[in-house]
C-alpha positions in Angstrom: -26.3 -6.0 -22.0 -30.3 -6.8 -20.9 -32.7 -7.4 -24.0 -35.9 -6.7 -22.8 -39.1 -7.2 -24.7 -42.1 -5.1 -24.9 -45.6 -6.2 -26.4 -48.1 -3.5 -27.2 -51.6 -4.9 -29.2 -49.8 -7.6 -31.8 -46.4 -6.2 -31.7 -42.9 -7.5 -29.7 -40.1 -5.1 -29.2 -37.4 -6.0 -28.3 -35.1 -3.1 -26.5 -31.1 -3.4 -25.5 -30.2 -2.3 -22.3 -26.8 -1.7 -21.2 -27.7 -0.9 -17.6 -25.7 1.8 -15.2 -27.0 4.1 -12.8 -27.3 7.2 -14.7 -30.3 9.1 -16.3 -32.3 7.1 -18.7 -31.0 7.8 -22.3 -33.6 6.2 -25.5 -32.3 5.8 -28.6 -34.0 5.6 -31.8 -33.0 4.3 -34.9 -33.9 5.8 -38.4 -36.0 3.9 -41.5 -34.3 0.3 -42.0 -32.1 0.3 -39.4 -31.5 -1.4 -36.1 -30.9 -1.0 -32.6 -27.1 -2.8 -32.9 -26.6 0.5 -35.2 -25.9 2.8 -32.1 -23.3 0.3 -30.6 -20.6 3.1 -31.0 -22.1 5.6 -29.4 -23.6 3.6 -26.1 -19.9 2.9 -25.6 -19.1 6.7 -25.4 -22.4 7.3 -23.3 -22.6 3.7 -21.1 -20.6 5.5 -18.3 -22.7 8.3 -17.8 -26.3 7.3 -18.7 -28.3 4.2 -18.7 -28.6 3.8 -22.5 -31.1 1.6 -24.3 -31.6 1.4 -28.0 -34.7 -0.3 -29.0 -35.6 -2.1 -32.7 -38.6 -0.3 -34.0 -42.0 -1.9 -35.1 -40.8 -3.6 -38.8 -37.3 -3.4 -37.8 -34.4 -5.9 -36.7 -35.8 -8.5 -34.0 -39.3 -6.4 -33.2 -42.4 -7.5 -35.2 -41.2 -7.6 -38.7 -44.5 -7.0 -40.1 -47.0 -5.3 -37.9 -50.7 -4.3 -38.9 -50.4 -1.0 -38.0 -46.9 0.8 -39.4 -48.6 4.6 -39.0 -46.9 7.9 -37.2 -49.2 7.0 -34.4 -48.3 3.4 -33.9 -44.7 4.2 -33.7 -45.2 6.8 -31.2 -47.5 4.8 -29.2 -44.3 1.7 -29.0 -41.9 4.5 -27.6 -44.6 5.6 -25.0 -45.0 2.3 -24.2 -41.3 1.5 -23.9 -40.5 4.4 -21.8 -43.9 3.4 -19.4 -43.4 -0.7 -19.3 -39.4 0.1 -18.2 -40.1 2.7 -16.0 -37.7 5.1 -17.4 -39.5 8.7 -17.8 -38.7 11.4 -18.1 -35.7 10.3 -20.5 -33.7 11.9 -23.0 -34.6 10.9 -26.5 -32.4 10.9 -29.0 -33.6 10.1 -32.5 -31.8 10.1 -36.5 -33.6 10.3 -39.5 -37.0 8.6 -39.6 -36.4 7.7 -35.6 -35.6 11.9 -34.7 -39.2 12.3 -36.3 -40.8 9.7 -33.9 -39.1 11.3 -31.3 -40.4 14.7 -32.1 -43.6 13.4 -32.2 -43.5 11.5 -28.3 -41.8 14.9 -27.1 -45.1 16.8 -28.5 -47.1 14.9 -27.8 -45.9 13.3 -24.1 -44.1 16.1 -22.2 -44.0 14.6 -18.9 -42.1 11.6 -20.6 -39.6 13.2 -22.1 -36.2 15.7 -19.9 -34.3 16.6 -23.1 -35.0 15.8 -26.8 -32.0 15.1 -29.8 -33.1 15.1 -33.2 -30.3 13.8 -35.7 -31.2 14.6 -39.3 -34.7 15.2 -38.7 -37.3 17.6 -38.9 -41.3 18.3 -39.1 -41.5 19.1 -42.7 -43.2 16.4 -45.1 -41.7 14.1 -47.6 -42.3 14.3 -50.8 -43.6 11.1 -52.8 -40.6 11.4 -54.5 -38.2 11.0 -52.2 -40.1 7.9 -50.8 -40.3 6.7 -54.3 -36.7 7.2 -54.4 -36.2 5.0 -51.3 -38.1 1.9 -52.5 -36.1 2.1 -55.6 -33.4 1.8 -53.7 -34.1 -0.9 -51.7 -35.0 -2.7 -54.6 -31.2 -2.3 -56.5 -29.7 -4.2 -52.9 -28.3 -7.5 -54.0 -29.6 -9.4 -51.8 -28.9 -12.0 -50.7 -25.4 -10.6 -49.8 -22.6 -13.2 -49.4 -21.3 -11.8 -46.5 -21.4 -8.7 -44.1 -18.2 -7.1 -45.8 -19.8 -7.8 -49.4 -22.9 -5.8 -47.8 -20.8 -2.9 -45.9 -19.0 -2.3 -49.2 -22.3 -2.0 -51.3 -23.7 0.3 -48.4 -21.4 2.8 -48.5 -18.0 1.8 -46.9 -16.6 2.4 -43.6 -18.4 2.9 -40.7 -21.6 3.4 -42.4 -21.7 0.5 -44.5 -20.4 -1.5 -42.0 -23.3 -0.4 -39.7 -25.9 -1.1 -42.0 -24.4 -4.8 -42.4 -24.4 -5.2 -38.7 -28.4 -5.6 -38.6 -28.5 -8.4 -41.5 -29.2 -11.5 -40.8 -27.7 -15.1 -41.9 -30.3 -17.4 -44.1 -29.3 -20.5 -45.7 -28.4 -18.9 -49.3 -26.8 -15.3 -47.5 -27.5 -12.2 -45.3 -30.9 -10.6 -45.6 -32.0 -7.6 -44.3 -34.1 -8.0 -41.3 -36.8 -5.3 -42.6 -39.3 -5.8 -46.0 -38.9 -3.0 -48.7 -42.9 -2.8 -49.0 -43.6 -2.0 -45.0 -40.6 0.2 -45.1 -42.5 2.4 -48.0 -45.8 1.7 -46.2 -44.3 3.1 -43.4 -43.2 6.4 -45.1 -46.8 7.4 -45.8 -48.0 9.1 -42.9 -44.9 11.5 -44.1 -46.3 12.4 -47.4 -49.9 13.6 -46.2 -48.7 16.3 -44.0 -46.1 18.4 -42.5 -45.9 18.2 -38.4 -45.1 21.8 -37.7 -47.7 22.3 -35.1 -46.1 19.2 -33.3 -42.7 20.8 -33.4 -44.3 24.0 -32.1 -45.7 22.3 -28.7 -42.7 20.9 -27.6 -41.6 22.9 -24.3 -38.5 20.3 -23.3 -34.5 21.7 -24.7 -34.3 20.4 -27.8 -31.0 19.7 -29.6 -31.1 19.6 -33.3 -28.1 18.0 -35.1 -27.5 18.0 -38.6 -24.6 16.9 -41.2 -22.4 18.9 -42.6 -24.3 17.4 -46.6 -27.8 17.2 -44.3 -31.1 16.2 -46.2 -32.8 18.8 -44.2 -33.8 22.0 -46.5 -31.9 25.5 -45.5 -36.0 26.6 -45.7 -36.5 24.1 -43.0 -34.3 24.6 -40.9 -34.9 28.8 -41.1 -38.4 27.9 -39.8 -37.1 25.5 -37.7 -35.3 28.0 -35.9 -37.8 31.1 -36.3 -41.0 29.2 -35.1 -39.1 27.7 -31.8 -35.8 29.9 -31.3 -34.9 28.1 -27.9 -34.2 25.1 -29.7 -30.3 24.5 -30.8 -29.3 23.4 -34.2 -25.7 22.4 -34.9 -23.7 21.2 -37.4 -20.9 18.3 -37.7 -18.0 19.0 -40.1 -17.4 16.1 -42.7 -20.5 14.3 -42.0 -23.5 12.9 -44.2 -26.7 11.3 -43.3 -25.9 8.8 -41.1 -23.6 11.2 -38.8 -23.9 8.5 -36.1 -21.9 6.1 -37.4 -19.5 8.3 -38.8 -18.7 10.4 -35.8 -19.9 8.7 -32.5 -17.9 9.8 -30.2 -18.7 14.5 -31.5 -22.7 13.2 -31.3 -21.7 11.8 -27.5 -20.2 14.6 -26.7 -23.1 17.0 -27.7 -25.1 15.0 -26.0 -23.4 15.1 -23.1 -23.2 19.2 -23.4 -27.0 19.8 -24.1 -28.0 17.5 -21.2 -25.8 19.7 -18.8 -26.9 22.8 -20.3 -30.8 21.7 -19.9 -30.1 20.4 -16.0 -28.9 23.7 -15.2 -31.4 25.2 -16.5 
């Protein structure tokens, strides 16, 4: 694997490249994550894309704590990955807080982008709420954790707690996330003011909608989702939660795979 580092203004991030000859493949990880969190599935895709995850602003080795954590700035890092790397147009695949910035490039950037996958995400707004919720539960993490397993048990278990542990890092006194609660929050705002339907609307590239079988995403939602852009494709995983990339690597690799050939055909 190449790391590869990007500036933009006062921000560094860093992307993870595994190489190979085959169409350029973006992935972006959701709120608190990492780029080390879509290990799993690059090993299903690495033979028949080039597949490179990148750490967003605030997140993992990038920029930890950038002036600038708005929807624009995040969209303006992708652009700028996809430009500095010369890989447009890509397929970009996105979960969670990472599907919305991809939604947003795709909208916004339609020459940069062949194919778009949204994993758990959509153009409604969040609630204040919900992102109160999240800071509440960043705040009940133990941290520092003694050790990745203490952390992948308090995360959930499996494959999802055990992904969430792989983008800690070791101090002296522990592991640590490599994110701060506050810009995480902070970074949630942009959310809260507004919903992004007209940005959903725009895009013109096959779109691939994936959702969990206990999704976050609203039935109301997704009924709009569906009625304002009826080309699009929404599908769901059986057994899955949130983080269906962890949990089922190799079904999301394989509708990848499938919505990629259906949109080169086209």
């Amino acid at each position: 694997m190449i790391e590869h580092t990007v500036v933009r203004d006062d921000v560094t991030l860093v992307c993870h490249d595994r190489g190979g000859d085959g169409p350029p493949l973006l992935l972006l990880h959701g709120l608190a994550g990492h780029a080390g969190e879509w290990d799993a599935l690059a090993r299903h895709l690495a033979p028949r894309f080039r597949v490179i995850a990148v750490d967003q602003r605030a997140h993992g080795a990038s920029t930890r704590r950038p002036a600038d954590v708005s929807r624009a700035a995040y969209t303006a890092d992708v652009v700028a990955v996809i430009d500095r790397l010369g890989l447009g147009p890509v397929t970009l695949l996105g979960q969670s807080y990472g599907g919305h910035a991809a939604m947003l490039v795709a909208a916004a950037h339609p020459e940069l982008v062949e194919t778009l996958v949204m994993v758990e995400a959509g153009p409604e707004a969040t609630t204040p709420e919900t992102v109160a919720g999240i800071g509440e539960w960043f705040a009940s993490w133990p941290t520092p954790f003694a050790s990745p397993s203490a952390a992948a048990e308090f995360l959930g278990g499996g494959p999802v707690g055990e992904g969430w542990a792989a983008g800690l890092e070791e101090r002296a006194d522990g592991w640590h996330p490599r994110f701060d609660p506050d810009v995480m929050v902070e970074a949630l705002g942009d959310n809260t003011h507004r919903s992004w339907w007209p940005e959903w609307g725009r895009i013109d590239c096959p779109t691939l909608v994936v959702l969990a079988r206990s999704t976050i995403i609203g039935a109301e939602q997704l009924d709009r989702m569906r009625r304002d852009r009826p080309d699009s494709t929404l599908v769901s995983v059986p057994g899955t939660t949130h983080d269906l990339h962890l949990e089922r690597p190799e079904e999301l690799a394989r509708l990848v795979e499938d919505h990629r050939a259906g949109a080169v055909r086209r």
